[in-house]
C-alpha positions as CSV (number, residue, x, y, z in Angstrom):
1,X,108.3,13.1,204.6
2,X,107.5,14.9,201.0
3,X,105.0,11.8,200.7
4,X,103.3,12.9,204.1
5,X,103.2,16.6,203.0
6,X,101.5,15.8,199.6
7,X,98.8,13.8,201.6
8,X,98.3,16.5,203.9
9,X,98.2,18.7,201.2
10,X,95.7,16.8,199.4
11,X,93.5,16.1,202.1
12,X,93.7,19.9,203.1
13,X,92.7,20.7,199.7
14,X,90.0,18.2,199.2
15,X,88.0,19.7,202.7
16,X,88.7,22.7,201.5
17,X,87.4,22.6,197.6
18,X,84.1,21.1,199.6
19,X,83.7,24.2,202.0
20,X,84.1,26.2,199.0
21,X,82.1,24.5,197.2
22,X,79.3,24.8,199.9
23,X,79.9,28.3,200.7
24,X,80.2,30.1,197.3
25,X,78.2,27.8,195.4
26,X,75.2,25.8,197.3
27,X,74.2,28.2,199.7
28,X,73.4,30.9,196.6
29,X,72.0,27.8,194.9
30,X,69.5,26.9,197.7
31,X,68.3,29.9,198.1
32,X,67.6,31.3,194.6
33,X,66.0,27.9,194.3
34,X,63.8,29.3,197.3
35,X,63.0,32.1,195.9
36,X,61.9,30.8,192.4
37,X,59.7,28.3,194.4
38,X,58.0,31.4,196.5
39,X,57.6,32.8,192.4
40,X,56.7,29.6,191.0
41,X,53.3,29.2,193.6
42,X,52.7,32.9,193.9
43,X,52.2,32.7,189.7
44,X,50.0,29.6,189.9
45,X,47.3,30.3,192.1
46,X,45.1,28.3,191.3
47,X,46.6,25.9,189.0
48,X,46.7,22.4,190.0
49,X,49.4,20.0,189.3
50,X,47.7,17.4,191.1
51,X,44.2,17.0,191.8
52,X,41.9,19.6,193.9
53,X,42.6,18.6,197.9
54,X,39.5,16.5,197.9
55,X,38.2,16.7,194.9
56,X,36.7,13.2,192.9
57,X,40.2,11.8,192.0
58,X,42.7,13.2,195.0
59,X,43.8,9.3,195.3
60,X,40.7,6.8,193.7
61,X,40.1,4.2,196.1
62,X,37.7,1.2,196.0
63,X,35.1,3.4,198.5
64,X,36.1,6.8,197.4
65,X,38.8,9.2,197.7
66,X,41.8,10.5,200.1
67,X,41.9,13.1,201.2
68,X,44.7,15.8,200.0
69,X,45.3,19.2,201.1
70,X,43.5,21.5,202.8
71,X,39.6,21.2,203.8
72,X,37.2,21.4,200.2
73,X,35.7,24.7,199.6
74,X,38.4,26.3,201.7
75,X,38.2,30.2,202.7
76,X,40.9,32.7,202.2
77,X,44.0,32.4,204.3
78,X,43.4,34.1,207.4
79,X,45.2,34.6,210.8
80,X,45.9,31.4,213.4
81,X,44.0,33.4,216.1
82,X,40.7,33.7,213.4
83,X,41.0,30.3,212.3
84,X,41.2,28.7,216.1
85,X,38.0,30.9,216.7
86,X,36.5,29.5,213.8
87,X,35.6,25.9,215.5
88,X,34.7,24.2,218.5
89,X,38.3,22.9,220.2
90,X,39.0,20.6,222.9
91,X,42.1,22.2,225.0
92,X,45.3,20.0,225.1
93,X,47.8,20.7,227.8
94,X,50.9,18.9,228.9
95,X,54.1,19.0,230.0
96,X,55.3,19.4,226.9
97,X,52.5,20.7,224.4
98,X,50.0,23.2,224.6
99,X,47.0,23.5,222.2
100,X,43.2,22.4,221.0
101,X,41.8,19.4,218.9
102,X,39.7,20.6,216.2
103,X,36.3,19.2,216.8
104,X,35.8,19.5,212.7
105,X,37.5,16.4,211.4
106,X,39.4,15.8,214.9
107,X,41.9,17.4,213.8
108,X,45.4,18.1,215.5
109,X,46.0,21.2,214.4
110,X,46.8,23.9,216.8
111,X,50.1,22.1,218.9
112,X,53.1,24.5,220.7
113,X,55.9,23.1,222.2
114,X,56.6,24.4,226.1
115,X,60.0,23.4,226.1
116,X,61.5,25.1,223.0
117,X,61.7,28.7,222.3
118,X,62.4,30.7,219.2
119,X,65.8,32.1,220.3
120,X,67.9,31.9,223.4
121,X,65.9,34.3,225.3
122,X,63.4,32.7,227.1
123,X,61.2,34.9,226.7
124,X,60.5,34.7,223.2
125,X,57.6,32.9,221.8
126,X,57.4,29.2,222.0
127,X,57.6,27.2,219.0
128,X,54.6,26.5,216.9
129,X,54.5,22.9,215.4
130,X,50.7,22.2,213.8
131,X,48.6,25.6,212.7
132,X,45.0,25.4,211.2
133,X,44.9,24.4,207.5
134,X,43.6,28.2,206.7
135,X,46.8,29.7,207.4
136,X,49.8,30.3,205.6
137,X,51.9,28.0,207.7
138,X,48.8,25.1,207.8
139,X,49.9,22.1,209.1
140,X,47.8,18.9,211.0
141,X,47.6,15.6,211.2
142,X,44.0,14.1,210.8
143,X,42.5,10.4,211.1
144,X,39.7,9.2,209.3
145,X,37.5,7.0,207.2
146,X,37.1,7.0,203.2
147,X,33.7,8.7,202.5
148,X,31.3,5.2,201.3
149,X,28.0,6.4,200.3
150,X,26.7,2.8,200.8
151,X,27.0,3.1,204.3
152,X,26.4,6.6,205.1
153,X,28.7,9.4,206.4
154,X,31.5,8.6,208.0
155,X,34.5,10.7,209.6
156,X,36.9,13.0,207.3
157,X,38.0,16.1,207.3
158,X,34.7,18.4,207.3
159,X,33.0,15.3,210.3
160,X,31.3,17.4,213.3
161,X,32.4,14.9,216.5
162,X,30.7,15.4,219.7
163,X,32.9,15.6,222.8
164,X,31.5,12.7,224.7
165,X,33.8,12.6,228.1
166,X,36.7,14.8,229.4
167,X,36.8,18.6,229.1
168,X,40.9,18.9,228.4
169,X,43.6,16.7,227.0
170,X,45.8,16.1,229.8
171,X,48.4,13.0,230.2
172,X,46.2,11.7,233.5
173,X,43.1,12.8,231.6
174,X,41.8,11.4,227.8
175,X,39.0,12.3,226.1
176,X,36.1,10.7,223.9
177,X,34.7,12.0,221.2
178,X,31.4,10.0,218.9
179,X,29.9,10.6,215.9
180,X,27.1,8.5,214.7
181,X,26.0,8.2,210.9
182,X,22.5,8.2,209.6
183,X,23.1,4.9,208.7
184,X,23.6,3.5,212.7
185,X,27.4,3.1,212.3
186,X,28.9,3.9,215.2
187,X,32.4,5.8,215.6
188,X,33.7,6.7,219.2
189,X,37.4,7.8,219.4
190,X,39.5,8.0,222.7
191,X,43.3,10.2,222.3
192,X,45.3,10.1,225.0
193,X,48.5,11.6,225.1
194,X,52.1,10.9,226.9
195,X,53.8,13.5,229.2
196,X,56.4,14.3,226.0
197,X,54.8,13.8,222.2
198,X,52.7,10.7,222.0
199,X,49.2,10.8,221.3
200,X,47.3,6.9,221.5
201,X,44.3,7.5,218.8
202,X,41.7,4.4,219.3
203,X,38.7,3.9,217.4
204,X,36.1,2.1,218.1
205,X,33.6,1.4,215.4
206,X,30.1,-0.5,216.4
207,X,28.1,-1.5,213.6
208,X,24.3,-1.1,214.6
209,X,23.1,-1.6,211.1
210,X,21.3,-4.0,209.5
211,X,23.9,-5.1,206.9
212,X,27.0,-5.4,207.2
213,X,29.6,-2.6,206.7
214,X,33.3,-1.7,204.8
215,X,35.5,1.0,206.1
216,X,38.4,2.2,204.7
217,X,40.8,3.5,207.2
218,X,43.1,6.4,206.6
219,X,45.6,8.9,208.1
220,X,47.7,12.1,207.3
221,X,49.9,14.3,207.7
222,X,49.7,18.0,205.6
223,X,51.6,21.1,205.7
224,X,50.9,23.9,203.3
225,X,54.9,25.3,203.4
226,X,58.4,24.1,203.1
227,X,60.7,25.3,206.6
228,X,61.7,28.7,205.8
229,X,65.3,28.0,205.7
230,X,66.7,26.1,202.6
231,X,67.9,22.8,203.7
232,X,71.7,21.6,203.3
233,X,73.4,18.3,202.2
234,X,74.2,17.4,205.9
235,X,70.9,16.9,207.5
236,X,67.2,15.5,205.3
237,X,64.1,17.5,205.8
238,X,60.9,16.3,204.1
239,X,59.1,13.4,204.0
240,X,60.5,10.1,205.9
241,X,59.5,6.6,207.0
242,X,60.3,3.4,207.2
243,X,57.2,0.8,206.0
244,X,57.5,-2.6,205.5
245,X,58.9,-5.7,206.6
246,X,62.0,-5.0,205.2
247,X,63.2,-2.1,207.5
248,X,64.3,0.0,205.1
249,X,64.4,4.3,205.2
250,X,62.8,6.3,202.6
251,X,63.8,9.6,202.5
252,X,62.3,11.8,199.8
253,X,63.1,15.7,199.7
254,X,60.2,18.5,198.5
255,X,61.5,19.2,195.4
256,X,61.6,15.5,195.0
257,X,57.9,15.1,195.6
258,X,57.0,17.9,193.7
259,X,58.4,16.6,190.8
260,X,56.9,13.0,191.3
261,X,54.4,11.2,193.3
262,X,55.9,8.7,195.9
263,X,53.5,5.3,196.6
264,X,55.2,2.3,198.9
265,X,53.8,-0.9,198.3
266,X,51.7,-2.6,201.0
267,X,53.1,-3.1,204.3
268,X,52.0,-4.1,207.8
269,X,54.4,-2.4,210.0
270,X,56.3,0.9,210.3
271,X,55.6,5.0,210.2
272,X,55.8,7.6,208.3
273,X,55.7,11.5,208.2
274,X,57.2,15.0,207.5
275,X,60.6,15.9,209.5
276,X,61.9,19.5,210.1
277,X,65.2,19.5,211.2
278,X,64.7,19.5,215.2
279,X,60.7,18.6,214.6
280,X,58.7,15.7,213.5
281,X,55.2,14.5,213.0
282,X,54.0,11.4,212.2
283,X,51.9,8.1,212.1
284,X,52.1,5.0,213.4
285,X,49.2,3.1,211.2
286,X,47.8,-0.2,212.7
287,X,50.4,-2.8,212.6
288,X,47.4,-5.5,212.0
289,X,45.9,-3.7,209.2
290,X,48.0,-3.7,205.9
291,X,48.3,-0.2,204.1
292,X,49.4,2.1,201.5
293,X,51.5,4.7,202.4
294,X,51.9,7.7,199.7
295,X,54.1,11.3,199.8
296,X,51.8,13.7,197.6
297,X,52.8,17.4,196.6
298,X,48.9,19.4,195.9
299,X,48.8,22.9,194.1
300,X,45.5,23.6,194.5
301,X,44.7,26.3,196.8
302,X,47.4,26.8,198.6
303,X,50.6,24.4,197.7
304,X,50.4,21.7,200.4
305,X,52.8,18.8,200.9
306,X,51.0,15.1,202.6
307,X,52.6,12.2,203.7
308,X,49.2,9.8,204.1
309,X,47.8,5.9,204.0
310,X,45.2,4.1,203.3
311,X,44.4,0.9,204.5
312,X,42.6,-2.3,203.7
313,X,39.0,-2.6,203.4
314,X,37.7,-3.5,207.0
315,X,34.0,-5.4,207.2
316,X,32.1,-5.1,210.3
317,X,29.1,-7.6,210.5
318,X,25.8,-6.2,211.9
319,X,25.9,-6.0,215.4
320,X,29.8,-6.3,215.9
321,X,32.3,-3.7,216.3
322,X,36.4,-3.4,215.9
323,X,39.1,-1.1,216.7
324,X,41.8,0.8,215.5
325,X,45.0,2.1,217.2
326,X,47.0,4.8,215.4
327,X,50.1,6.2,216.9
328,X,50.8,10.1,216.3
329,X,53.7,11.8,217.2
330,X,54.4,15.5,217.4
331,X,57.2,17.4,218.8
332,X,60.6,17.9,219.0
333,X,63.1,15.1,218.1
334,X,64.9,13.7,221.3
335,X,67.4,11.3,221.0
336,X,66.4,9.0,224.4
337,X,62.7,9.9,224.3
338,X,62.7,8.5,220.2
339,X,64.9,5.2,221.1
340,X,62.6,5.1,224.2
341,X,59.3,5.3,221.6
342,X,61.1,2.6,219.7
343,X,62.0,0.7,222.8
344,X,58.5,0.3,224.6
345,X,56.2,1.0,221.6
346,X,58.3,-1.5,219.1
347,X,58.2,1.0,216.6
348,X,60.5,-0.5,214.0
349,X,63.8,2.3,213.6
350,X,61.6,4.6,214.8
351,X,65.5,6.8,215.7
352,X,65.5,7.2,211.9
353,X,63.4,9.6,212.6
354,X,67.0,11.4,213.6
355,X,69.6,12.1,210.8
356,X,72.4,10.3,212.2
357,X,73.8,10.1,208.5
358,X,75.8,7.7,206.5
359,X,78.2,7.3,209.2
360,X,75.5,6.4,211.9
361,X,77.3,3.8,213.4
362,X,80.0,6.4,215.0
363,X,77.7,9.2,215.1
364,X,74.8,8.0,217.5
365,X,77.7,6.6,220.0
366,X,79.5,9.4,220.0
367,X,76.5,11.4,221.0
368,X,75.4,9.1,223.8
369,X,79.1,9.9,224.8
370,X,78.8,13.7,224.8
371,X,75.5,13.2,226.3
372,X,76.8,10.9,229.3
373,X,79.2,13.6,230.1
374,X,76.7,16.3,230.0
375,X,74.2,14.6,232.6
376,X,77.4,15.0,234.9
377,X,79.0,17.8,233.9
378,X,75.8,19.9,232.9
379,X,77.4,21.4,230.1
380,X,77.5,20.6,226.6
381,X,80.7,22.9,225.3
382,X,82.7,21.0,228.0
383,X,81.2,17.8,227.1
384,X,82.6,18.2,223.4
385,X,85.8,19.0,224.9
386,X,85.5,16.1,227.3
387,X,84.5,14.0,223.7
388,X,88.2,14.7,222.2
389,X,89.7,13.8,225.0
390,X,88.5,10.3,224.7
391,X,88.3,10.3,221.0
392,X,92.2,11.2,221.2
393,X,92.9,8.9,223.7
394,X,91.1,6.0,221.5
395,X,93.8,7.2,218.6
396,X,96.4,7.6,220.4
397,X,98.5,4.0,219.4
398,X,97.6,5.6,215.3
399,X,98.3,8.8,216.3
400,X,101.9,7.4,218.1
401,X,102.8,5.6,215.0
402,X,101.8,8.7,212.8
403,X,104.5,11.1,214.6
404,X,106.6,7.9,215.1
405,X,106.8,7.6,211.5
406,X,107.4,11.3,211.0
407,X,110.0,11.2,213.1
408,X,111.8,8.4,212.2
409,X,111.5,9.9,208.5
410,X,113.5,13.4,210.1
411,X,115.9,11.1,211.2
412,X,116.4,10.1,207.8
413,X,116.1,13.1,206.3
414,X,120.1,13.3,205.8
415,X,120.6,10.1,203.8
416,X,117.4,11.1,201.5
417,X,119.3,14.2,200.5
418,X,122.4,12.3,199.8
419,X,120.4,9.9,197.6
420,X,119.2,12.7,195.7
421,X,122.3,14.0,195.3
422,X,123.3,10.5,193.9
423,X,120.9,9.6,191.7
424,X,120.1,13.3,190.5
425,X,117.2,13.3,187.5
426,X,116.8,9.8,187.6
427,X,113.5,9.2,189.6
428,X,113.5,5.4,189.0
429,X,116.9,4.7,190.5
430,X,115.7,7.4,193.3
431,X,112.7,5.6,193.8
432,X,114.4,1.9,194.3
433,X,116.9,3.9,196.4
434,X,114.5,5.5,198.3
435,X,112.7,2.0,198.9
436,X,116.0,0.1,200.0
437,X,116.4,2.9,202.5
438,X,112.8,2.5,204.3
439,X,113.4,-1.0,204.0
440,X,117.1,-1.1,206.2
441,X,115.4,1.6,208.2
442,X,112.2,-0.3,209.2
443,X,110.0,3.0,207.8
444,X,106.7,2.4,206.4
445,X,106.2,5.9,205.0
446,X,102.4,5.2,204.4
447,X,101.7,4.6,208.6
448,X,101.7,8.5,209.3
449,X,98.2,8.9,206.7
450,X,95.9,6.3,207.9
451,X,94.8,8.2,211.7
452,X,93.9,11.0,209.2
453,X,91.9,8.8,207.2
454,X,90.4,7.4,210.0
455,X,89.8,11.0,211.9
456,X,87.9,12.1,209.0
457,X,84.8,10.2,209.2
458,X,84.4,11.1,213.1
459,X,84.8,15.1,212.1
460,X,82.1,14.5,210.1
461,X,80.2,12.6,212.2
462,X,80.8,14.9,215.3
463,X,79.5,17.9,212.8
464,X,76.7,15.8,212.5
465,X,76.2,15.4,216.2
466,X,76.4,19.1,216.9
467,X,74.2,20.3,213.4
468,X,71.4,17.7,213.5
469,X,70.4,16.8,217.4
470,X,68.3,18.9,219.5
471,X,70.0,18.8,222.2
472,X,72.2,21.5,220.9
473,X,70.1,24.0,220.1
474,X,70.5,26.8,222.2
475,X,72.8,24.9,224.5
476,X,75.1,27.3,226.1
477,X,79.1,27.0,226.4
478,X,80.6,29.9,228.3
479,X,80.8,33.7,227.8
480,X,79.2,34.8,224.6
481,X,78.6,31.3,223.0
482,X,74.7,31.0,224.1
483,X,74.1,28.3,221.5
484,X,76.2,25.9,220.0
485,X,74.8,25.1,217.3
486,X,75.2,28.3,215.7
487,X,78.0,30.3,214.6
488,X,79.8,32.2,216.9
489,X,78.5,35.2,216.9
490,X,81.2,38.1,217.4
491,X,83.5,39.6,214.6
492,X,86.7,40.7,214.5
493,X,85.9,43.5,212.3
494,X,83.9,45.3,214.9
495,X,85.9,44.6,217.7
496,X,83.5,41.7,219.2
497,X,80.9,44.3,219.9
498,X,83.1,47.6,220.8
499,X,82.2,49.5,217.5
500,X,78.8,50.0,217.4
501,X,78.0,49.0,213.7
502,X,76.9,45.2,211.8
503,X,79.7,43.9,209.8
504,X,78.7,41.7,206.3
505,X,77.9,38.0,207.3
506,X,81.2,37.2,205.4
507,X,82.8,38.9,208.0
508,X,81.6,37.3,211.0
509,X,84.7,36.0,212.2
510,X,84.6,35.2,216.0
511,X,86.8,34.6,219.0
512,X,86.7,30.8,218.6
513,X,87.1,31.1,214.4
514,X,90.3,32.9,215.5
515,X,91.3,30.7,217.9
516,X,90.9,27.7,216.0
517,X,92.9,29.6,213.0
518,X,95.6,30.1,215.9
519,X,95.9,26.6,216.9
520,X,95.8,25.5,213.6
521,X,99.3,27.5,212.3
522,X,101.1,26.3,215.8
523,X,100.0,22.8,214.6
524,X,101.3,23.2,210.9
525,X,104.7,24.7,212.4
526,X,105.2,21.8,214.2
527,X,106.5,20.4,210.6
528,X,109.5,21.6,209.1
529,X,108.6,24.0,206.4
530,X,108.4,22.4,203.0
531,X,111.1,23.0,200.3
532,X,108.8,23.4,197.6
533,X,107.6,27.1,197.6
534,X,104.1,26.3,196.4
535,X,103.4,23.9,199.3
536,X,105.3,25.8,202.2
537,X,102.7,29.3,200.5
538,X,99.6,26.6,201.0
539,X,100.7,25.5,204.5
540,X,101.2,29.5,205.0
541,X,97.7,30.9,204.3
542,X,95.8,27.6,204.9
543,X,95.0,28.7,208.5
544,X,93.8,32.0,207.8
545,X,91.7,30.6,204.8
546,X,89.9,27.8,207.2
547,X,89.7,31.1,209.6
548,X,87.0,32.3,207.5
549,X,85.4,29.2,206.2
550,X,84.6,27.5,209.4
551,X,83.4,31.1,210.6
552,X,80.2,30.1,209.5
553,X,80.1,26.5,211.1
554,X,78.4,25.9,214.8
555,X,80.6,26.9,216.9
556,X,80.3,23.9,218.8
557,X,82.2,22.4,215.8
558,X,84.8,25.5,215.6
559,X,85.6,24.7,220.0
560,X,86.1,21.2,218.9
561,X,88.7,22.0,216.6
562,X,90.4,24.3,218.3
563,X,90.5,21.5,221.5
564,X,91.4,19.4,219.1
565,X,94.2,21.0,217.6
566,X,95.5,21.7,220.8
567,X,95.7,18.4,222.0
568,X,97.3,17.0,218.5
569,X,99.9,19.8,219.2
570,X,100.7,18.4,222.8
571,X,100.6,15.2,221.8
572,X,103.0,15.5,218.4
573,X,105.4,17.3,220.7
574,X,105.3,14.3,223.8
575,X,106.0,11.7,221.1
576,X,108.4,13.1,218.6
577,X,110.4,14.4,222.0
578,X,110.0,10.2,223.2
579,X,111.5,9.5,219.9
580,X,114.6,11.5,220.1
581,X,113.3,13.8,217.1
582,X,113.8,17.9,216.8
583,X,110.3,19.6,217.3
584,X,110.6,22.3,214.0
585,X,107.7,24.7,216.1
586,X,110.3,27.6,217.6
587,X,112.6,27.4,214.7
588,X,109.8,27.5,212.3
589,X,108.3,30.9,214.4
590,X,111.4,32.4,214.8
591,X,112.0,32.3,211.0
592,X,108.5,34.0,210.5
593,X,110.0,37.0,212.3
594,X,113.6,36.5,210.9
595,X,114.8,40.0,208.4
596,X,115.8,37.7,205.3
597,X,119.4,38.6,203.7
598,X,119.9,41.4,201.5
599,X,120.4,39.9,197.8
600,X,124.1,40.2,196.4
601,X,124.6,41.5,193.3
C-alpha cells in the first residue's frame, strides 16, 4: 500500500510541477515573447532581414525570381474595405465562404467563413481567413509563373487577368479568366470551387509563338502577422506539410522560420501551407511536376511569413499547349471533410493538416468516438461523458486488478505492521520479509500502477481532442457552459455572476473547477489516510490545488474529469466491496469533522 501511495504521489506531483510549470512560467514567457516581437518589427521598419518581397534576389531561380511578400512598390497599410475597392474582384460565394478574387495577380485574398463566428453569439462577425496584402492582417494565396523576359510577361503578382466567362464563383458555377503576353503565350485559368474549402486552379497555357517557350510554375501562401494569441506546447501553429515520397510531417514554428530559412528538397507529391489553430491554407502543387517547396520569413515592408514552391522548368513547343492543376484549400479544419480531401483527392496525410499529436493513434479514434455519439445524441458535453463511459468500461479488467490489488494489500495490512515491528530498523530483512509475504499472499504490489500509466496517455490525448478540433469550438454543454473548449466561465469569488464586479483571471474558478475539486477529495478518501504526515498534508490540499489549476483548462476537459472521477469512485467502491475489503470514504470524512483530543500534560 505505501508503494501505491508513493506512485500516486509521484504521478500527482509530476502533472502538477507541469501545470505549474505552464501556468506560472510559459504563459508569461509566450507572451513577453509577443510583445518583444510586436517591438522588435515596430523598431525595424524598413529593415530587411531577407530580401525586398520581390526584389532581384527574393529566391534566384534559373528564369528569375519568387515572389516574397507583399506586392513590389506597395502603398501604406490601409483599411480591408479601401484595399477591396482598390481592384477589379470576381465575387465568390458558397456554402461555406464568402468573398472576391483579385483580378490583379488572381489573387485569393478577401475569403470569410459563413459557418464560424467570432464568439458564441451568432450574431457576431464571421471569421475572416485571407485579407488584401495592404492590410495589417494581409494574407492570400496566389499562383503564378516566374517572370522570363525571353518570353515576355507572364502572370505574377502585379498580372491584369481578364474575366473571360462566369460573373461569380459559385460551386455549380466556375469561372475563366486569360491573359495573353506580348509575346503570343497564351494563359487561361479556370477555379472552381467545392461546397466546403476546395478550390480546383487549372491552367491552361497555349503556346502561339514562334519558338518554343520555358515556364516556371509557382505558388504561395503569405500572411503579413502571427495569430494574435501566443501559441502553447499542445497544439503547432505555423508552417506545415508533408512533401515527398517519403510521407513525412514538417512542422516548423514562426520564431523558427524567422530565425532560419526552411528549403525541402525536390518532391513530386504532397502540400504544404500555414495552419492556425482551427484554420488552414494551403497548396496542393501538381503531383506530375517535381518542386521545391520553401517556408520564408520577409522584413521588408511589413514582416510577412510565405510558405511557397517552385517547380521545374516546363517547355511548351510552338503551337502546343499544357496544363496545370493546383489544389488550394482555405477554411476551417474539419476532421471528416480533411480525411474526405485525403480520401477522394489522394492527398498524401493530408489529416496532418490536424494536430492529433504524438499520441495520434488514440487521439483521432477517440474523437471519431465522441463524434459518433454526438451525431446521435446532438451534444458534445454528453458525448464526452458518453466517451468515459466506454473508456472506463475498456479499463475496467486494469482498473479491477488495480482495487483488487489494493485491497488485497488492506487485507494484509495487519501482518505488514507486525513485520515492522519485527524487523524494526533493519530495511533489508524488512524488505525480504516484505517479499516472502506478497509472495504466500499471491500480491503483486506493482499491478495497482499500470491503469494509471496507461490512463495518462488517453488524458492527454482527450485534452487534445477537446483543445485542438473544431468541432469544439463554441459547442455548447448545458447551462452556462456555451463552449467547451473554453474555460468555464463563472467564479466563485463573485458568486457565479450575483455580485456585479470582474474577478482577476486567477480567480476564475467555476462551477465545474469546483465540482471536479469535489469529486476529486471523495476519490482520495476512498484511501485510508497515509501515516506519514507529509503525504496525508499532500493528499489534503492536492484537490483544492488542481481546483485552481485546471480552472483555466476547457471546460470540456474539467466535465471529463469530474465524470471521470465519479465513475473511478463508483467503481473502486463496487470492487473493493466484491473483494471483502473496508471502503475508508465515511471513516476518512467523519475524521475531517472529528474535535481531536486535548493534549495531556
Amino acid at each position: 500500500m505505501e508503494k501505491n501511495r508513493n506512485y500516486f504521489i509521484a504521478i500527482a506531483l509530476s502533472v502538477l510541477i507541469v501545470l505549474a510549470w505552464q501556468f506560472l512560467y510559459m504563459n508569461p514567457r509566450m507572451e513577453a515573447q509577443q510583445r518583444a516581437e510586436e517591438a522588435r518589427q515596430a523598431l525595424q521598419g524598413d529593415a530587411s532581414q531577407t530580401s525586398s518581397p520581390e526584389s532581384p534576389g527574393a529566391q534566384s531561380t534559373g528564369g528569375g525570381n519568387l515572389p516574397g511578400g507583399p506586392a513590389s512598390g506597395q502603398a501604406a497599410v490601409v483599411t480591408r474595405d479601401q484595399a477591396l475597392a482598390k481592384s477589379q474582384r470576381v465575387q465568390i460565394e458558397t456554402p461555406a465562404l464568402v468573398g472576391s478574387i483579385n483580378l490583379t495577380g488572381a489573387r485569393l485574398d478577401d475569403l470569410k467563413l459563413r459557418e464560424y463566428h467570432e464568439t458564441v453569439d451568432d450574431s457576431s462577425p464571421i471569421i475572416t481567413l485571407f485579407s488584401p496584402a495592404d492590410t495589417t492582417d494581409g494574407y492570400f494565396t496566389e499562383l503564378g509563373y516566374i517572370q522570363n523576359e525571353s518570353i515576355g510577361a507572364t502572370p505574377g503578382a502585379t498580372t491584369q487577368w481578364t474575366l473571360a466567362s462566369g460573373d461569380k464563383l459559385t460551386q455549380q458555377t466556375p469561372v475563366t479568366l486569360s491573359f495573353t503576353n506580348d509575346k503570343g503565350v497564351t494563359f487561361t485559368r479556370t477555379i472552381s470551387v467545392d461546397d466546403h474549402y476546395m478550390l480546383t486552379i487549372t491552367d491552361k497555357v497555349d503556346n502561339q509563338a514562334a519558338a518554343p517557350v520555358t515556364l516556371t510554375p509557382y505558388g504561395r501562401v503569405s500572411r503579413n502577422h502571427k495569430p494574435q494569441t501566443p501559441s502553447v506546447w499542445v497544439i503547432h501553429e505555423g508552417f506545415i506539410g508533408v512533401m515527398g515520397q517519403d510521407g513525412k510531417l514538417s512542422e516548423h514554428t514562426y520564431s523558427n522560420i524567422e530565425d532560419e530559412q526552411y528549403t525541402h528538397e525536390k518532391a513530386t507529391s504532397g502540400w504544404f501551407g500555414i495552419t492556425d489553430k482551427y484554420w488552414a491554407a494551403s497548396i496542393v502543387p501538381p503531383q506530375n511536376v517535381p518542386y521545391v517547396a520553401r517556408f520564408s520569413h520577409f522584413t521588408g515592408g511589413q514582416s510577412s511569413y510565405q510558405a511557397d514552391y517552385k517547380g521545374d522548368d516546363l517547355t511548351i513547343q510552338p503551337g502546343q499547349s499544357t496544363e496545370l492543376k493546383n489544389l488550394v484549400f482555405a477554411g476551417a479544419k474539419e476532421v471528416p471533410l480533411i480525411s474526405k480531401y485525403e480520401t477522394d483527392l489522394s492527398i498524401p496525410q493530408f489529416n496532418r493538416l490536424i494536430d492529433w499529436g504524438w499520441f495520434y493513434f488514440i487521439t483521432k479514434p477517440m474523437f471519431q468516438l465522441m463524434d459518433f455519439f454526438f451525431r446521435h445524441v446532438g451534444n458534445f458535453g454528453v458525448a464526452i461523458l458518453l466517451t468515459t463511459v466506454v473508456v472506463k468500461a475498456l479499463f475496467f479488467p486494469l482498473a479491477s486488478k488495480q482495487y483488487a490489488s489494493m485491497a488485497n494489500m488492506k487485507r494484509v495490512q495487519p501482518k505488514m505492521e507486525e513485520l515492522k515491528a519485527k524487523h524494526g530498523d533493519d530495511r533489508m530483512a524488512m524488505q525480504q520479509a516484505m517479499m516472502q509475504l506478497y509472495k504466500e499472499e499471491k500480491i503483486n504490489p506493482i499491478a495497482g500502477c499500470w491503469p494509471v500509466l496507461l490512463q495518462i496517455p488517453v488524458f492527454f490525448a482527450l485534452y487534445k481532442v477537446i483543445y485542438v478540433t473544431i468541432e469544439m469550438r463554441h459547442a455548447p454543454f448545458f447551462g452556462w457552459i456555451q463552449d467547451l473548449s473554453a474555460p468555464d466561465p463563472t467564479s466563485l469569488f463573485n458568486l457565479f455572476g450575483l455580485l456585479p464586479y470582474d474577478v482577476p483571471h486567477f480567480l476564475m474558478i467555476g462551477v465545474w473547477p469546483i465540482v471536479m475539486g469535489i469529486t476529486m477529495f471523495v476519490q482520495m478518501r476512498m484511501n485510508p489516510t497515509p501515516p506519514d504526515p507529509t503525504q496525508a498534508m499532500i493528499f489534503t490540499w492536492m484537490p483544492l490545488v488542481f481546483t485552481f489549476m485546471l480552472a483555466s483548462f476547457p471546460a470540456g476537459l474539467v466535465i471529463y474529469w469530474a465524470w471521470n472521477n465519479t465513475l473511478s469512485v463508483l467503481q473502486q467502491g463496487f470492487i473493493m466491496k466484491r473483494h471483502g475489503a473496508k471502503i475508508e470514504l465515511f471513516d476518512n470524512l467523519k475524521s475531517l469533522f472529528r474535535r481531536k483530543p486535548a493534549a495531556t500534560k
